[in-house]
MMTF fields as JSON, N, C-alpha, C and O atoms, coordinates in Angstrom:
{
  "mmtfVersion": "1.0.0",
  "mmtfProducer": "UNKNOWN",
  "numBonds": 459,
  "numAtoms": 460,
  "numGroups": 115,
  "numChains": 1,
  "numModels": 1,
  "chainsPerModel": [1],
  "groupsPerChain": [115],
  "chainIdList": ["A"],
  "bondAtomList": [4, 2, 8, 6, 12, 10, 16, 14, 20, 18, 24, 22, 28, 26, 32, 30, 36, 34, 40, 38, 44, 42, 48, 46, 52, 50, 56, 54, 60, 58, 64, 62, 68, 66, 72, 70, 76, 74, 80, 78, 84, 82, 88, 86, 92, 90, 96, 94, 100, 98, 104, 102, 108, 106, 112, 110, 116, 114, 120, 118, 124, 122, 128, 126, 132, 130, 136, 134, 140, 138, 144, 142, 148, 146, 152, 150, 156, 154, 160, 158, 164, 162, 168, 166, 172, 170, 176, 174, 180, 178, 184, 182, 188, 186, 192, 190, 196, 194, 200, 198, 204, 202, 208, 206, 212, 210, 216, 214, 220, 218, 224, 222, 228, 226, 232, 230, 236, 234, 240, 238, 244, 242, 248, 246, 252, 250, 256, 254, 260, 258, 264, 262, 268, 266, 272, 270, 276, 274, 280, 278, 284, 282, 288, 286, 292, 290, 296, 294, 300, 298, 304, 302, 308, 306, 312, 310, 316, 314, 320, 318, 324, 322, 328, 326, 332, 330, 336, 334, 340, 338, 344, 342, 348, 346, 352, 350, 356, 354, 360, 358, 364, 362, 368, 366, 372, 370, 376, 374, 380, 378, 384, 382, 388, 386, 392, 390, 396, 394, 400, 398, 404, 402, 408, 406, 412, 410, 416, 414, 420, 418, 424, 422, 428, 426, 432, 430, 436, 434, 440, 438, 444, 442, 448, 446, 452, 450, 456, 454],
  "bondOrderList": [1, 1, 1, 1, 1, 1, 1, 1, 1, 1, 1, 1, 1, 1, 1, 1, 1, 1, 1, 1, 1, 1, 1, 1, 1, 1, 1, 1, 1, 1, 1, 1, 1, 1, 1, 1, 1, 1, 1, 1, 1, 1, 1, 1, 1, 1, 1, 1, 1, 1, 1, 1, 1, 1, 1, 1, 1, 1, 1, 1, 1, 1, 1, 1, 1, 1, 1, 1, 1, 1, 1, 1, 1, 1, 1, 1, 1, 1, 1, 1, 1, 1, 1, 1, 1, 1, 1, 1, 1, 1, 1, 1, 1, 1, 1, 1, 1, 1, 1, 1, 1, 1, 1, 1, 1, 1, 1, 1, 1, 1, 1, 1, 1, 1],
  "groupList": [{"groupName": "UNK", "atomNameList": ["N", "CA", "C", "O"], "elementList": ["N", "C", "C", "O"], "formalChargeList": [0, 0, 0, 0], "bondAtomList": [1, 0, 2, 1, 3, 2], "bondOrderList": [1, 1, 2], "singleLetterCode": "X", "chemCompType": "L-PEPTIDE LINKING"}],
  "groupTypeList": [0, 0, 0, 0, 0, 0, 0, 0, 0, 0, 0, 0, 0, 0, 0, 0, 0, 0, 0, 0, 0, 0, 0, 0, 0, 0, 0, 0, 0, 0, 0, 0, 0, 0, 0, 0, 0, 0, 0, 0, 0, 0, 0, 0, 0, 0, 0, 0, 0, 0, 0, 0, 0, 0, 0, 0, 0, 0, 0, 0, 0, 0, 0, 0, 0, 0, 0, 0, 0, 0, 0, 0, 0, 0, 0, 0, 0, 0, 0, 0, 0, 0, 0, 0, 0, 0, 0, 0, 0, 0, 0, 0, 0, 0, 0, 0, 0, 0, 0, 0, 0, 0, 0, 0, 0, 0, 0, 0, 0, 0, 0, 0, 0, 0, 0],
  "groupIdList": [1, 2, 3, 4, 5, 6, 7, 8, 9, 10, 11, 12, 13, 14, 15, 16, 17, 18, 19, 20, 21, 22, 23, 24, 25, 26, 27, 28, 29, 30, 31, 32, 33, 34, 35, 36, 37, 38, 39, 40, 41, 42, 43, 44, 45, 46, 47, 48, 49, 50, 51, 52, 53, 54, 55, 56, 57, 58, 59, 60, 61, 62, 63, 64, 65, 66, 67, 68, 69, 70, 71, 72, 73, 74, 75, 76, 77, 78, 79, 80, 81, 82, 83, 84, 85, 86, 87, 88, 89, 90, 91, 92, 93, 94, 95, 96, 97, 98, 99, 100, 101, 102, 103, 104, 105, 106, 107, 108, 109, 110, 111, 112, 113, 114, 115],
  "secStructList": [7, 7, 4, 4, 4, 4, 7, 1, 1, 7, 2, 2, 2, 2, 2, 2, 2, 6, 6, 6, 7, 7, 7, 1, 2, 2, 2, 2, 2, 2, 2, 2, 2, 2, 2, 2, 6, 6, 1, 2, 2, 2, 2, 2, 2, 2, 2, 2, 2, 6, 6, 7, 7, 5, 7, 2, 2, 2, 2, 2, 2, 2, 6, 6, 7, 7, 6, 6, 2, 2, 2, 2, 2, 2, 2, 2, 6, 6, 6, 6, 6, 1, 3, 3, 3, 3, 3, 3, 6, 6, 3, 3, 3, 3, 3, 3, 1, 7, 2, 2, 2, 2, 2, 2, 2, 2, 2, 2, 2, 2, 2, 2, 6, 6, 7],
  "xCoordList": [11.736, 11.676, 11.103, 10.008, 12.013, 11.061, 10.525, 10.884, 9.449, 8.696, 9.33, 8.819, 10.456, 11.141, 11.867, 12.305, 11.861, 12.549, 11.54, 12.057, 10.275, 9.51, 9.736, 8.584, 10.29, 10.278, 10.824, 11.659, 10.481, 10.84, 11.94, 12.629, 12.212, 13.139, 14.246, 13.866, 15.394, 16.14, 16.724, 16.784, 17.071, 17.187, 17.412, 16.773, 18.891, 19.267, 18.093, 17.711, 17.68, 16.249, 14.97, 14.751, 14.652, 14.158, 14.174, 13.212, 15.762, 16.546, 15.767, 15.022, 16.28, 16.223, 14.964, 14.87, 13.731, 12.025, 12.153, 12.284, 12.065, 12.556, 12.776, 12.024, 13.822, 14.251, 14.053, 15.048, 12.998, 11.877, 11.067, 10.758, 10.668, 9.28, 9.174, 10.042, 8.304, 7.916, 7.818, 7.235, 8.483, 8.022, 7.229, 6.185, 7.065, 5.482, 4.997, 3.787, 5.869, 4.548, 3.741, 2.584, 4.725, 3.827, 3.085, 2.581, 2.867, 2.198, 0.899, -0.236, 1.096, -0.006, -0.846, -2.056, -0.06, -0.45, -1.006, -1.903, -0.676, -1.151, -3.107, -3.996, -3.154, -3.736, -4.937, -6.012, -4.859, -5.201, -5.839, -7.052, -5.221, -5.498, -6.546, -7.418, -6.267, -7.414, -8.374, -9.347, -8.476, -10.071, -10.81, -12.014, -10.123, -10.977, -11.86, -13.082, -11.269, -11.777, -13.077, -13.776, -13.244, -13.966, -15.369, -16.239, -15.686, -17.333, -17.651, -17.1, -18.736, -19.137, -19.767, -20.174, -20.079, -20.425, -18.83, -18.746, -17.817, -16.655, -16.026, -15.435, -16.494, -16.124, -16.867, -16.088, -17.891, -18.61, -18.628, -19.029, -18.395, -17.692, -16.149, -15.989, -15.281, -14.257, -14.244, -13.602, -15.337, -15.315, -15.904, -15.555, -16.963, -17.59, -16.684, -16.415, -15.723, -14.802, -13.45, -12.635, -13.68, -12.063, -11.914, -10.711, -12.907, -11.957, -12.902, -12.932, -13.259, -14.45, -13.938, -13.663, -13.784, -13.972, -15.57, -16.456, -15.801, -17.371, -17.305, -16.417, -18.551, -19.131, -19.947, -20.222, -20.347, -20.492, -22.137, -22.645, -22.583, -24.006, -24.445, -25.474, -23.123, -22.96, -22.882, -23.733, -22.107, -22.095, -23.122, -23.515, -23.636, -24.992, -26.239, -27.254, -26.225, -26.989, -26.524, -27.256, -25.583, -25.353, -25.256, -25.283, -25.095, -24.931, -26.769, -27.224, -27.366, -28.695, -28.916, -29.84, -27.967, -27.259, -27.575, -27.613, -27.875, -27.474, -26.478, -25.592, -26.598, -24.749, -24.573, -23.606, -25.025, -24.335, -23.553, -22.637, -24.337, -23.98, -21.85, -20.814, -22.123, -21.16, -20.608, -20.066, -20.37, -19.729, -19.098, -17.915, -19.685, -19.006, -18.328, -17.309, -18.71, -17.352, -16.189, -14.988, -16.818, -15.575, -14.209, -13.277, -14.344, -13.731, -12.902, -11.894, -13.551, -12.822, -11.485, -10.343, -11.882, -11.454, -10.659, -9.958, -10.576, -9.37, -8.239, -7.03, -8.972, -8.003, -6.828, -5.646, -7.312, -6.69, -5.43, -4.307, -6.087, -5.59, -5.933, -5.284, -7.059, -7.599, -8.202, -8.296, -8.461, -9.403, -9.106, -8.944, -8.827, -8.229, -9.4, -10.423, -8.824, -10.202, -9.756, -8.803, -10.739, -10.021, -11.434, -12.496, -11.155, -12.406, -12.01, -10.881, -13.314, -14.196, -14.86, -15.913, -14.557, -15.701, -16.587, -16.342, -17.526, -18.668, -18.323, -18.58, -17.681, -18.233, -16.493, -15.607, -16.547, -15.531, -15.714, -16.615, -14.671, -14.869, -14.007, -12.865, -14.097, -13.344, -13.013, -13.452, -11.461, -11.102, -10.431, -10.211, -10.018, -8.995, -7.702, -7.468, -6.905, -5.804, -4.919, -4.708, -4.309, -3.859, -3.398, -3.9, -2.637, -3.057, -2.395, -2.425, -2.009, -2.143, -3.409, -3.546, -4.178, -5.643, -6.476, -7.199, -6.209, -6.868, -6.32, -7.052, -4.934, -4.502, -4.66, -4.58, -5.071, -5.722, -7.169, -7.439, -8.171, -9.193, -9.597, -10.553, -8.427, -8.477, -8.221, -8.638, -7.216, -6.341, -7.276, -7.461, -8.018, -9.068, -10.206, -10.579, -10.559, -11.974, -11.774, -12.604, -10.345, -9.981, -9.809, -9.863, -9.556, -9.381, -10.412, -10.631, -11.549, -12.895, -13.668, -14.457, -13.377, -14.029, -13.596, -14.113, -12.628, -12.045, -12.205, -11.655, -13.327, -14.001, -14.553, -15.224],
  "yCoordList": [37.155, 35.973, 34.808, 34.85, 33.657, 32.224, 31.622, 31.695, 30.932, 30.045, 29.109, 28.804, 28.706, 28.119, 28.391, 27.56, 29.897, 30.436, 30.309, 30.633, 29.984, 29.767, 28.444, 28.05, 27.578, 25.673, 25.746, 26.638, 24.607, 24.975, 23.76, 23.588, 23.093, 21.93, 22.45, 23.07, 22.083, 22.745, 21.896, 20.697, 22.145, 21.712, 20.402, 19.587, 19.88, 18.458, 17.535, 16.507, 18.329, 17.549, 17.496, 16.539, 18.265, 18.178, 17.339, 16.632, 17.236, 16.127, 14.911, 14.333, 14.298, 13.332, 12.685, 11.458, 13.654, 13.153, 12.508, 11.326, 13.677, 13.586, 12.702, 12.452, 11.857, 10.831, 9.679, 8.981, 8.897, 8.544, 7.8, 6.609, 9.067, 8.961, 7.665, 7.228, 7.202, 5.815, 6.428, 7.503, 5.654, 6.106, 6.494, 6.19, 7.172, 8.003, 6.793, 6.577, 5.879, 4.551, 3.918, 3.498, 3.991, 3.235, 4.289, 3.804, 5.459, 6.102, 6.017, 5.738, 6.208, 6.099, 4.449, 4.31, 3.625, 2.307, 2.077, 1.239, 2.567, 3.234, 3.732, 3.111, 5.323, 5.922, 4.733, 4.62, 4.027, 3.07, 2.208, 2.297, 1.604, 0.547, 1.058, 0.349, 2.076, 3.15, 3.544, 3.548, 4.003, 3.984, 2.888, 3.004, 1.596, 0.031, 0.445, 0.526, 0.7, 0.872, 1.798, 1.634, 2.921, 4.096, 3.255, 4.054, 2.108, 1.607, 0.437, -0.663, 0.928, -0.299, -1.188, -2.008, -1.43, -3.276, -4.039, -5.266, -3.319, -4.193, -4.245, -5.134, -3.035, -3.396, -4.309, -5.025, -4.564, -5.647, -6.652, -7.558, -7.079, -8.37, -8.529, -9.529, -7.623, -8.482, -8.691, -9.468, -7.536, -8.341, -9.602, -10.299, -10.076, -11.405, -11.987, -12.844, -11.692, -12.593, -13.058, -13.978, -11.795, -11.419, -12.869, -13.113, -14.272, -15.018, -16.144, -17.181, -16.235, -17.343, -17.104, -16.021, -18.308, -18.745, -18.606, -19.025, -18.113, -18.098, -18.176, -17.883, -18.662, -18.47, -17.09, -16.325, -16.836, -15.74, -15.833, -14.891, -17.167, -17.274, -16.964, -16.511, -17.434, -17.317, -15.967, -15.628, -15.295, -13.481, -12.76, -11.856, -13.217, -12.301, -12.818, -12.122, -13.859, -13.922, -13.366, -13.041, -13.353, -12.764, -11.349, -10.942, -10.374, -9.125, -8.757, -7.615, -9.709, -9.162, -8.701, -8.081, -9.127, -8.535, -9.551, -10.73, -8.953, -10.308, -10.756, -10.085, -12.042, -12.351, -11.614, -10.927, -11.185, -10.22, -9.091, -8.648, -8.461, -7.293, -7.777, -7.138, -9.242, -9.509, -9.64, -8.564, -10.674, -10.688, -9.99, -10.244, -8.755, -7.712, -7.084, -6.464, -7.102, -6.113, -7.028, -6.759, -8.199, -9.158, -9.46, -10.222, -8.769, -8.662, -7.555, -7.434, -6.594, -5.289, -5.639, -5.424, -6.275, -6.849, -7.573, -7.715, -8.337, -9.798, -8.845, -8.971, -7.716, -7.087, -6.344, -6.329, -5.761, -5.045, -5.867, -5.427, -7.553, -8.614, -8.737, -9.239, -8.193, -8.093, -9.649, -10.332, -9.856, -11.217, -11.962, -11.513, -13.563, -14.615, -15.473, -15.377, -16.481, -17.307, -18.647, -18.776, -19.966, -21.059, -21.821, -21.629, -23.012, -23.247, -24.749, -25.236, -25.351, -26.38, -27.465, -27.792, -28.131, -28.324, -27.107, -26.848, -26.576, -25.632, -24.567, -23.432, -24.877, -23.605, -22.739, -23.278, -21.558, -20.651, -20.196, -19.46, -20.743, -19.787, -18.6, -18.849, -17.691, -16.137, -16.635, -17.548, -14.985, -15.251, -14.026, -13.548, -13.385, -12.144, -12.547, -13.708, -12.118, -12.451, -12.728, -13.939, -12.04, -12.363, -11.838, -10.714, -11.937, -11.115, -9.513, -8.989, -9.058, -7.605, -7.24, -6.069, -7.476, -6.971, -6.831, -5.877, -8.496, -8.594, -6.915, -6.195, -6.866, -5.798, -4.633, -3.849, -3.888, -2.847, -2.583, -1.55, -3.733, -4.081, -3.579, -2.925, -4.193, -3.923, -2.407, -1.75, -2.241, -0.844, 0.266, 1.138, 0.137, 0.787, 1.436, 2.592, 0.055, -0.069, 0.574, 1.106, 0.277, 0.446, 1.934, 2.732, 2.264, 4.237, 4.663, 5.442, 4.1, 5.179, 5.032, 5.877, 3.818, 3.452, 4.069, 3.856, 4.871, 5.569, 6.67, 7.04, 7.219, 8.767, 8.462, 9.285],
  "zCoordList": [5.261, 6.104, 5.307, 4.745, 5.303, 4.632, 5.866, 7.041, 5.196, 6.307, 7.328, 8.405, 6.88, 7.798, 9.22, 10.015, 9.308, 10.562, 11.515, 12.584, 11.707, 13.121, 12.932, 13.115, 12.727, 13.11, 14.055, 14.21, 15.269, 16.717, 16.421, 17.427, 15.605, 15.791, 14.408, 13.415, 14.64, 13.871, 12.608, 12.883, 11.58, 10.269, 10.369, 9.703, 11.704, 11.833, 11.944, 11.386, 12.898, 13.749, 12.104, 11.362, 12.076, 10.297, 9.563, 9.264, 8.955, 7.922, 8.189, 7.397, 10.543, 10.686, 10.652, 10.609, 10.673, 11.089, 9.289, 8.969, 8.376, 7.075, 6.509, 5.567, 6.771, 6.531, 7.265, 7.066, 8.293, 8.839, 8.007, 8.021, 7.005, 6.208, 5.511, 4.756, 5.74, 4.72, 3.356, 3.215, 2.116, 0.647, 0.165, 0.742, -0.823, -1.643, -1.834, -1.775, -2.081, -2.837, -1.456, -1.418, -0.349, 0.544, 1.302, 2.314, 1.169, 2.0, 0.775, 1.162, -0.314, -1.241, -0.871, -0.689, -0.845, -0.728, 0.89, 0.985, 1.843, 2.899, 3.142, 3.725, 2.265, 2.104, 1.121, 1.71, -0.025, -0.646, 0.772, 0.962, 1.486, 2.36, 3.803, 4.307, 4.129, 4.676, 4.29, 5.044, 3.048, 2.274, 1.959, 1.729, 1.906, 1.98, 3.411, 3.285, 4.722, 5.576, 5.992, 6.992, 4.866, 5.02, 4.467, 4.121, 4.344, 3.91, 5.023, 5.033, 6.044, 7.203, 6.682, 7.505, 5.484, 5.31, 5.055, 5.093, 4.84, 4.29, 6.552, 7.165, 6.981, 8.17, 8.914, 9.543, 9.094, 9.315, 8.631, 9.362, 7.499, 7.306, 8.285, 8.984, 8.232, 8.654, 10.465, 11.172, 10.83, 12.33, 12.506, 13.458, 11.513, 11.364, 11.268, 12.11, 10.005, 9.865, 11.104, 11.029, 12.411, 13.125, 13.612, 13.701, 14.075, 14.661, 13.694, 14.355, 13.097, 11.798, 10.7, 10.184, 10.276, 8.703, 8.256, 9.001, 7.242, 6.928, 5.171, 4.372, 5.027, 3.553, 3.314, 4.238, 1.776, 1.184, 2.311, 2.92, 2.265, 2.769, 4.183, 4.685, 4.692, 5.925, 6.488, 7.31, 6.192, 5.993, 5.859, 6.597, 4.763, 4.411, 5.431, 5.41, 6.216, 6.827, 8.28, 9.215, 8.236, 9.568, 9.984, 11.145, 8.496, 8.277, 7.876, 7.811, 7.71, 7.168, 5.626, 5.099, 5.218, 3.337, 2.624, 2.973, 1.304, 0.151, -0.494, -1.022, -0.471, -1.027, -2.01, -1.683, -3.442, -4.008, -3.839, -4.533, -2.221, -1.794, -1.138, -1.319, -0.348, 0.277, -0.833, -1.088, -1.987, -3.036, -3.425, -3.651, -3.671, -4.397, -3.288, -3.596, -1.863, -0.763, -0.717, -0.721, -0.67, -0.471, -1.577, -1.319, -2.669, -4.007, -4.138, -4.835, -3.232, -2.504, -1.694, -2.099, -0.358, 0.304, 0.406, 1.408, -0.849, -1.353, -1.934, -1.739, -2.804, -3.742, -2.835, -3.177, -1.685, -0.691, -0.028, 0.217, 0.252, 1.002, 2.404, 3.322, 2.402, 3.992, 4.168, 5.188, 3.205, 3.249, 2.572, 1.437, 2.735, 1.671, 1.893, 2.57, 0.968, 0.672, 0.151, -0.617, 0.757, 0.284, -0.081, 0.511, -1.531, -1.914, -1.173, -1.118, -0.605, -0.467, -1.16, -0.613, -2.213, -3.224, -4.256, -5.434, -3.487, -4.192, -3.622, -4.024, -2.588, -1.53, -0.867, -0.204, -1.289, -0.676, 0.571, 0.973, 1.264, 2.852, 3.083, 2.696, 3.452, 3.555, 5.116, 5.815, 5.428, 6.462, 6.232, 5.119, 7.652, 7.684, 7.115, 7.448, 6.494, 5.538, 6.667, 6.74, 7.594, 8.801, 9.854, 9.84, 10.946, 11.897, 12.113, 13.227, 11.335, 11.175, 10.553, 10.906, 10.005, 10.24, 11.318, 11.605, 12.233, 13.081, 14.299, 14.978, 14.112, 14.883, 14.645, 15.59, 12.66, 12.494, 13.107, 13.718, 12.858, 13.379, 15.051, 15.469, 15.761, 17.541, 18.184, 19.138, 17.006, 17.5, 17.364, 18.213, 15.903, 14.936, 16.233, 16.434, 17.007, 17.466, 19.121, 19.859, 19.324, 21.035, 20.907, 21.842, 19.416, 19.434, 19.662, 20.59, 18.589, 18.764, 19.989, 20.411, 20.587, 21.951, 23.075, 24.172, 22.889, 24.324, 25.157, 26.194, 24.264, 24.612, 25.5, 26.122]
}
């Protein structure tokens, strides 16, 4: 017997889930974009950030952090594209890149909240 004779859906049905599948690169790029998520200071920046424009200063005071600390998540964050950034003169303001974050963000928070 191969492993395949207990599948309750049959080879067609198989093929078709099968062929469904998003690419190795984007499930990797996927999997990549989910582990940005697995550290709560990069998640607490972007709910600061979900409907504000803010500075590095602005963040860290609102997170209780030092801007280095934000600095360096936020570099995380840009690299991913969760967060863009536009300069001012001196001063860079961050922002959710756009609104499919804001909708990973909602979906993210309305899951764990439902117990």
């Amino acid at each position: 017997m191969n492993e395949h004779e207990y599948l309750a859906v049959s080879a067609a049905e198989a093929a078709h889930i099968r062929s469904k599948e998003p690419s190795s690169r984007s499930i990797r790029d996927l999997s990549d974009l989910f582990s940005v998520f697995a550290d709560t200071t990069r998640i607490r920046i972007m709910y600061a950030l979900y409907a504000n424009e803010l500075c590095v200063g602005d963040i860290a005071a609102i997170l209780n952090l030092s801007q280095s600390a934000i600095s360096h998540q936020l570099r995380i964050l840009k690299d991913a594209r969760l967060v863009a950034s536009r300069r001012e003169g001196k001063t860079v303001f961050y922002a959710l890149d756009d609104d499919h974050v804001r909708a990973i963000l909602a979906t993210g928070i309305e899951h764990v909240e439902e117990r």
